[in-house]
C-alpha positions in Angstrom: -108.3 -143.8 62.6 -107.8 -141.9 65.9 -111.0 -140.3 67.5 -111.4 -137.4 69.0 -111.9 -137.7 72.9 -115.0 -135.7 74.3 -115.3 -134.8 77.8 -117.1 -137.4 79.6 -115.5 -140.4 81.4 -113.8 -141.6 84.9 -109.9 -142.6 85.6 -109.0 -144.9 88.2 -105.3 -145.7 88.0 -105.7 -148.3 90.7 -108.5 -150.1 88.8 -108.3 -150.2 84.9 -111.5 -151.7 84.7 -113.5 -148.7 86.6 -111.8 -146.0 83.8 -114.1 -144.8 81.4 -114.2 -142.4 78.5 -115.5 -141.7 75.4 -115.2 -140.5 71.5 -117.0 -139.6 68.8 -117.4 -143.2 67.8 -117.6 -145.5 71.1 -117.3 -145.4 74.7 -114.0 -147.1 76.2 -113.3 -149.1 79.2 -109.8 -149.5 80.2 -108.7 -147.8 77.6 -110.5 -150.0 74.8 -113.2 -149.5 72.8 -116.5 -150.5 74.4 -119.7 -151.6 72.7 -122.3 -152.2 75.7 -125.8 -154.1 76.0 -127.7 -152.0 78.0 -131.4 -153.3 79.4 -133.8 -151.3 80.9 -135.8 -152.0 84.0 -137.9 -150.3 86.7 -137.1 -151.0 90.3 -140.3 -149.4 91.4 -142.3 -151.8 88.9 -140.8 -155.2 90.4 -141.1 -156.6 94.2 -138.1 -155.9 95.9 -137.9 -159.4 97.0 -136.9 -160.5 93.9 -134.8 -157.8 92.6 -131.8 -160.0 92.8 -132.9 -162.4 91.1 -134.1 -160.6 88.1 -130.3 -158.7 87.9 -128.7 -162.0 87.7 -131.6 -163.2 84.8 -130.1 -160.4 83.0 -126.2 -160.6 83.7 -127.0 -164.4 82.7 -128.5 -162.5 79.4 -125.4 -160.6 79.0 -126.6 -157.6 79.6 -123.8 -155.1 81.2 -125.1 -152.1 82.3 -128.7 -152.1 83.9 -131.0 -148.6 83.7 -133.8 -147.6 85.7 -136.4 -144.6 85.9 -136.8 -142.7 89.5 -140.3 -141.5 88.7 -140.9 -138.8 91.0 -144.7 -139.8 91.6 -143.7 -142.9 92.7 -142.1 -141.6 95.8 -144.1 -138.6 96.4 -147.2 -138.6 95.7 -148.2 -136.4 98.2 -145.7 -132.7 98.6 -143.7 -133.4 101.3 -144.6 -137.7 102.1 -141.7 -139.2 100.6 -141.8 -143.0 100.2 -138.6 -144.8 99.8 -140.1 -148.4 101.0 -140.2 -151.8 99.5 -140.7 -151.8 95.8 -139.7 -147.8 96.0 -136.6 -148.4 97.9 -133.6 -146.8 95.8 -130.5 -147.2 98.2 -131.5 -151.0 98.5 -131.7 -151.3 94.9 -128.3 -149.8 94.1 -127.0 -152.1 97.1 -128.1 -155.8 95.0 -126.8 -154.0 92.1 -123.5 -153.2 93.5 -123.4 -156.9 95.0 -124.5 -158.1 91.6 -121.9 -155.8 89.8 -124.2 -154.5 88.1 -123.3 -150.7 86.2 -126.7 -148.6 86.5 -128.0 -145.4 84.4 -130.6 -143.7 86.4 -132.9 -141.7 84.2 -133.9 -138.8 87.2 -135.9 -137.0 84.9 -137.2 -134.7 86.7 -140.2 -135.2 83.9 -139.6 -138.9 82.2 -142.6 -140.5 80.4 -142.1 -143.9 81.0 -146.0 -144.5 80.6 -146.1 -143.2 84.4 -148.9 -140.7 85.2 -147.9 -137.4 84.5 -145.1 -138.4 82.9 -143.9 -139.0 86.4 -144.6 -135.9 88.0 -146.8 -135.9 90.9 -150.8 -134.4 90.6 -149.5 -131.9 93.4 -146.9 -130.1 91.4 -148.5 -130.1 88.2 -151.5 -128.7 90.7 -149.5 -125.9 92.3 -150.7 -122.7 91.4 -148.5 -120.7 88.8 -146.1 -123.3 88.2 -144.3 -123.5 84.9 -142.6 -127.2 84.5 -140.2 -128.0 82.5 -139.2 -124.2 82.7 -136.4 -122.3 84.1 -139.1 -120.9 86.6 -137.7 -120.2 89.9 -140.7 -121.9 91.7 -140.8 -124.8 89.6 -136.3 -125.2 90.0 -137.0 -125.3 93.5 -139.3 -128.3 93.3 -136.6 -129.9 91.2 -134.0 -129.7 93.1 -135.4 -130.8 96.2 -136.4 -133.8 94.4 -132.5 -134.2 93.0 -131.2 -133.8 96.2 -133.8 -136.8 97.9 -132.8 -139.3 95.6 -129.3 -138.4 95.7 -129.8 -138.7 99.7 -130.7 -142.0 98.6 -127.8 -142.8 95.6 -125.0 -141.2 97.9 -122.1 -144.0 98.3 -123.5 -145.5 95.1 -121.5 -143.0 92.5 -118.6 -144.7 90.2 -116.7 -142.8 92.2 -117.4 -143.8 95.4 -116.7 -147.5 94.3 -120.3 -148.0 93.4 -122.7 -149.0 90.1 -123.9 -146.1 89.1 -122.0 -144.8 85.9 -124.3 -142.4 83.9 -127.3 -140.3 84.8 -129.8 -139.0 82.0 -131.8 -135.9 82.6 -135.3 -135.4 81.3 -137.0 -137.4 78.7 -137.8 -136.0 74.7 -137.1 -132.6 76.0 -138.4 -130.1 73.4 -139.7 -132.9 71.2 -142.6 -133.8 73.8 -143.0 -131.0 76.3 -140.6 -128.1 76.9 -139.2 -125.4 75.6 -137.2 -125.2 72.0 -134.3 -123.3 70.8 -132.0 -121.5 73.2 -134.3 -121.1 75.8 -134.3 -125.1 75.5 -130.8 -125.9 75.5 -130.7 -123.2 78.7 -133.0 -125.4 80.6 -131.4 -128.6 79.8 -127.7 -127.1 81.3 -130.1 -126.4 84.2 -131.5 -129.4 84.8 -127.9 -130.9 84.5 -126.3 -128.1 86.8 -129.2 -129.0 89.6 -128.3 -132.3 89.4 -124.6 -132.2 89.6 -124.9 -129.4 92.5 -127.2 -132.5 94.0 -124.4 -134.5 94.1 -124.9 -136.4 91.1 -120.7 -136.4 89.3 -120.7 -139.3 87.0 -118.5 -140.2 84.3 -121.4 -140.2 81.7 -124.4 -137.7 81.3 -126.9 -138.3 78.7 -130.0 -137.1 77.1 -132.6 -138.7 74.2 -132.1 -137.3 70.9 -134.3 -138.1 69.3 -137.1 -136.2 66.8 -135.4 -132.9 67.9 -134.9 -132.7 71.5 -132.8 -130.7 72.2 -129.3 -131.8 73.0 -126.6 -129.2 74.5 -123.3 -129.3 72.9 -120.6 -130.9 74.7 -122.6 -131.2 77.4 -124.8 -134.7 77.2 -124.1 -137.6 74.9 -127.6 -138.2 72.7 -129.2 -141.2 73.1 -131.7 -142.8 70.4 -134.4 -145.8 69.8 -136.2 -147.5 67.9 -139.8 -149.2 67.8 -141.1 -152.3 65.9 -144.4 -150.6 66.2 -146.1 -147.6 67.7 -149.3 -148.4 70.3 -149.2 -144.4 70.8 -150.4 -143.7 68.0 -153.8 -142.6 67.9 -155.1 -144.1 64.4 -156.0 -147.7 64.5 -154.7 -148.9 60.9 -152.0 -150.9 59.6 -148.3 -148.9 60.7 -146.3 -147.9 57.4 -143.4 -149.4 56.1 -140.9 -149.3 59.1 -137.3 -147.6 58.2 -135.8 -149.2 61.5 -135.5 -152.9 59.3 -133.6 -151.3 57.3 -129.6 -150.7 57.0 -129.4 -147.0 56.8 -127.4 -143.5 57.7 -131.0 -142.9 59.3 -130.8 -142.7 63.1 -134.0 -141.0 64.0 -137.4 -142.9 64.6 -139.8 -140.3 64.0 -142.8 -142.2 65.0 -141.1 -142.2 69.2 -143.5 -139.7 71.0 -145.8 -139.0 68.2 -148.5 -138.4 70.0 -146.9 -135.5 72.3 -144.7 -134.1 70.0 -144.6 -130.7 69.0 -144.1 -130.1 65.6 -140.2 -129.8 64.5 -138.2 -128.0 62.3 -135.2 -130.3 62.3 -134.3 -134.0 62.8 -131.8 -133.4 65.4 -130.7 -130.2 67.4 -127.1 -131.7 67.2 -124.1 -133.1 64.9 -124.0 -136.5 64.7 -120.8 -136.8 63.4 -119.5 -135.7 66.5 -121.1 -138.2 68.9 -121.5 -141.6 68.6 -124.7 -143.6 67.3 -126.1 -144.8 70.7 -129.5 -146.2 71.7 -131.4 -146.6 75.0 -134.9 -147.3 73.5 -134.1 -149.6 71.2 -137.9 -151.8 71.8 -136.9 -155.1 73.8 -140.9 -155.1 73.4 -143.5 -152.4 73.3 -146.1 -151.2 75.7 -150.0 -152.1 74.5 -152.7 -149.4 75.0 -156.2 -149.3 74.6 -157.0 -148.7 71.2 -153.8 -150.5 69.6 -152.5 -153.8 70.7 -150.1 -154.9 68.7 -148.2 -158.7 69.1 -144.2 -158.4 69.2 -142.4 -161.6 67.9 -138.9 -162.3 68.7 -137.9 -161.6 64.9 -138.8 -158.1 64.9 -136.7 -157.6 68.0 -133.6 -159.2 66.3 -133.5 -158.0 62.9 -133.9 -154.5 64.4 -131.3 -155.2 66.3 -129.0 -156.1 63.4 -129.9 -153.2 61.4 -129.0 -151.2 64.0 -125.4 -152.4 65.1 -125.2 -152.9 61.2 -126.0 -149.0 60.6 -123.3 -148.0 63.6 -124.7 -148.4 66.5 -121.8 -148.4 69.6 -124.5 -149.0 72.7 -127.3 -151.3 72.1 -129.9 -150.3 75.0 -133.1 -152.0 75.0 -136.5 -150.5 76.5 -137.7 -152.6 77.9 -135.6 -155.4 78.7 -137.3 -156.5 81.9 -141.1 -155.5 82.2 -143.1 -154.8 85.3 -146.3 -153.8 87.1 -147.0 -150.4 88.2 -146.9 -150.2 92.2 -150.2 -149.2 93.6 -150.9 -145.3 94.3 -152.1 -143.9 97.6 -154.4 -141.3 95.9 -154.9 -142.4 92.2 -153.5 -145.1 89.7 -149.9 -144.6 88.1 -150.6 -145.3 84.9 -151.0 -142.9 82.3 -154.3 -142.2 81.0 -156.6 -139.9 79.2 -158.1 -138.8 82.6 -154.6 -137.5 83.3 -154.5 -135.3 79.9 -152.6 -138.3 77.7 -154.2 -139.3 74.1 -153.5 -143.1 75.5 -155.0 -145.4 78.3 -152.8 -147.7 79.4 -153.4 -150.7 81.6 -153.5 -149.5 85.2 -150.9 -152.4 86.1 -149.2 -154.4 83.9 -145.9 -153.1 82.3 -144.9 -156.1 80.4 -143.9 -154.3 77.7 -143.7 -158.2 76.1 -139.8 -157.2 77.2 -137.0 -159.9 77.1 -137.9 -160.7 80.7 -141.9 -160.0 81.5 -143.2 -158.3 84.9 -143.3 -161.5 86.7 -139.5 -163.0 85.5 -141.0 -165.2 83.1 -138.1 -165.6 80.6 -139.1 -165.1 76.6 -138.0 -167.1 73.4 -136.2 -164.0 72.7 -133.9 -163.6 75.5 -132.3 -167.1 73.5 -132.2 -165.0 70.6 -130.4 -162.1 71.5 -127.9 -163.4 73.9 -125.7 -164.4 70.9 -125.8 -161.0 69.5 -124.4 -159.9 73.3 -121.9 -162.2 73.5 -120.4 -161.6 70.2 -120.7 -158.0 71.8 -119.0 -158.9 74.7 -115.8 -160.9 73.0 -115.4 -158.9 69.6 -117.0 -155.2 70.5 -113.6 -153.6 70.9 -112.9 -154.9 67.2 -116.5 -153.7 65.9 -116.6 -150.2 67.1 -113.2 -149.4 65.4 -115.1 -150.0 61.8 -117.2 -147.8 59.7 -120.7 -147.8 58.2 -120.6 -147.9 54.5 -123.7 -148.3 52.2 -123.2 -151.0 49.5 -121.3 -149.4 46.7 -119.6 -146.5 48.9 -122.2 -145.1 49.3 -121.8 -142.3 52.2 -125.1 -140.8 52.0 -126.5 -138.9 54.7 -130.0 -139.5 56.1 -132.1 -136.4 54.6 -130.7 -138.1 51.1 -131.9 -141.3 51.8 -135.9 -140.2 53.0 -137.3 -140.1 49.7 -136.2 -143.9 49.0 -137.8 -145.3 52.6 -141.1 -146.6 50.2 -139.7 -148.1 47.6 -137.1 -149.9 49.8 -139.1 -151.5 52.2 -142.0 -151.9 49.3 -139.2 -154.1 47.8 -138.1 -156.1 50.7 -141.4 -156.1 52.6 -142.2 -154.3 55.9 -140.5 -156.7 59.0 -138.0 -159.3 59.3 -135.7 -157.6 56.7 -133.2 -160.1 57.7 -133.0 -164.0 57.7 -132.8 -165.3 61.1 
């Protein structure tokens, strides 16, 4: 079946393997269809002495594209002291990662969760005196793209096109679904946020933003992103989770629990068509985070059958958050973590970011990195072949997911809550 081409993607006639595209279905490389492992870790949440070690634990994991959070906080924590040392040091991160040949998304936010205080944004600007974030406010613009325009100071040299890593840049974080504005005035301030960064000198082949429980994605403008959760430590009762819909094979590509404790309420599932953009995930939980009041243990088995159920269901980019966990860097004027002092409903340790991730915050490797790697290897030698086919329910079944809601229960009441699939 030929796809239709959308406008996102690099060409480099002198090097095949640096062009990049995309379609409604898959990304391509070289001109083929391209199914991904994507792994997500924080450069400012790992000692820099050891950064290249911990890229090569996760080339040797078959992971092929490597992304990464700039949390603003983390190199400015006070207006106007930027920090780009050590741990916080960008440029030398994207240098190991270009040695390593390593292809990077940086999430730039300027606002991106993360379990960072704030959500990343420093104590000063949320401070400042009339400011509006995650507005198209003059005032609060001008903060934004001075930020954009430090870290590209920093990224400059380091573009796909410049010969470098970095391939893809997502903007913001659950825009509209946790924070920010809906509707038009939404989709207004996402083209902004992108426009800011391009005019910063980020041009990369791919631009992304999540998708997920209604953030708002503009049209032609950012491929959506999704996830997925074996669990969800966010949420603010302490009971038993329900029946989870992710261990199940399923039109379904929206995990409502994500961000339930910021989210505003919603009036639809998604703010775009997904039939024309392919199924992709970049918080698919390698892991999850533990807070105070819900702590819940992550076996290897609930990593992998979600994982199957999800390249099963369609899935053309399998991106894992986290993949390698971390410890948050120590503040100057407060913690990093976030925390109910800070306006969250969570507290989170003030350190650890283990996430219980493929890789943990010191390098230890898990049982599950052995587990997956098959999955990313098949990946690697047959993706092409897989992201040609189509999802089809048993019995031809093309249902879309609002058909399928009403079912969730009873399915997973029949086949139990976890491990869905034999491993």
């Amino acid at each position: 079946m030929k796809r239709k081409k959308l406008p996102f993607g690099y060409d480099d006639p002198s090097c095949p393997e640096r062009t990049l595209g995309a379609t409604d279905r898959y990304l391509t490389r070289n001109g083929r269809p391209w199914i991904p492992v994507m792994g997500e870790f924080h450069f400012s949440r790992f000692r820099s002495e050891f950064w290249e070690e911990e890229i090569e634990k996760m080339k040797a994991g078959e992971v092929q594209i490597l992304a990464t959070y700039v949390f603003w906080i983390h190199h400015e924590e006070k207006e106007g002291e930027w920090n780009f040392e050590g741990q916080r040091n960008l440029r030398e991160f994207l240098e190991i990662c270009r040695k390593c040949e390593m292809p990077v998304f940086l999430r730039i936010g300027p606002w991106s969760h993360g379990e960072c205080r704030n959500g990343g944004f420093p104590d000063w600007l949320i401070q400042k005196e009339g400011i509006e974030v995650r507005t198209d406010q003059p005032l609060y613009l001008s903060y934004v793209k001075r930020f954009f325009e430090k870290i590209y100071g920093q990224t400059d040299g380091f573009l796909w096109k410049q010969g470098g890593p970095v391939l893809g840049i997502q903007v913001e974080n659950e825009y509209g679904h946790c924070g920010g504005l809906t509707g038009e005035a939404g989709v207004r301030h996402m083209k902004t946020i992108k426009q800011l960064a391009k005019e910063a000198g980020f041009r990369v082949p791919y631009y992304t933003a999540t998708g997920w429980g209604g953030a708002i994605v503009p049209e032609g403008e950012m491929l959506p992103v999704l996830g997925g959760y074996c669990d969800a430590p966010w949420e603010q009762h302490i009971h038993e989770m329900p029946l989870n819909a992710n261990y199940l094979f399923s039109h379904n590509k929206d995990d409502g629990s994500i961000g339930s404790d910021l989210q505003k309420e919603r009036e639809q599932e998604f703010t775009y068509d997904t039939e024309k953009y392919p199924y992709f995930t970049a918080e698919l939980g390698g892991g999850v985070q533990v807070t105070m009041h819900r702590r819940p243990v992550v076996d290897k088995k609930d990593t992998c059958a979600m994982v199957i159920c999800k390249l099963g269901s369609g899935a053309s980019l399998l991106g894992y958050y986290m993949y390698h966990g971390g410890t948050n860097p120590k503040g100057r004027y407060s913690t990093l973590q976030e925390s109910k002092d800070t306006g969250y409903l969570n507290d989170l340790p003030v350190y650890s970011y283990d996430f219980q991730a493929t890789v943990g915050e010191y390098g230890r490797i898990h049982d599950v990195f052995y587990h997956l790697r098959p999955y990313h290897l098949m990946l690697k030698e047959f993706g092409s072949m897989m992201a040609e086919t189509e999802f089809i329910l048993p019995g031809g079944r093309q249902v879309r997911s609002a058909h399928i809601q009403s079912g969730w229960t009873d399915l997973l009441s029949a086949v139990g809550r976890k491990n869905i699939v034999s491993m």
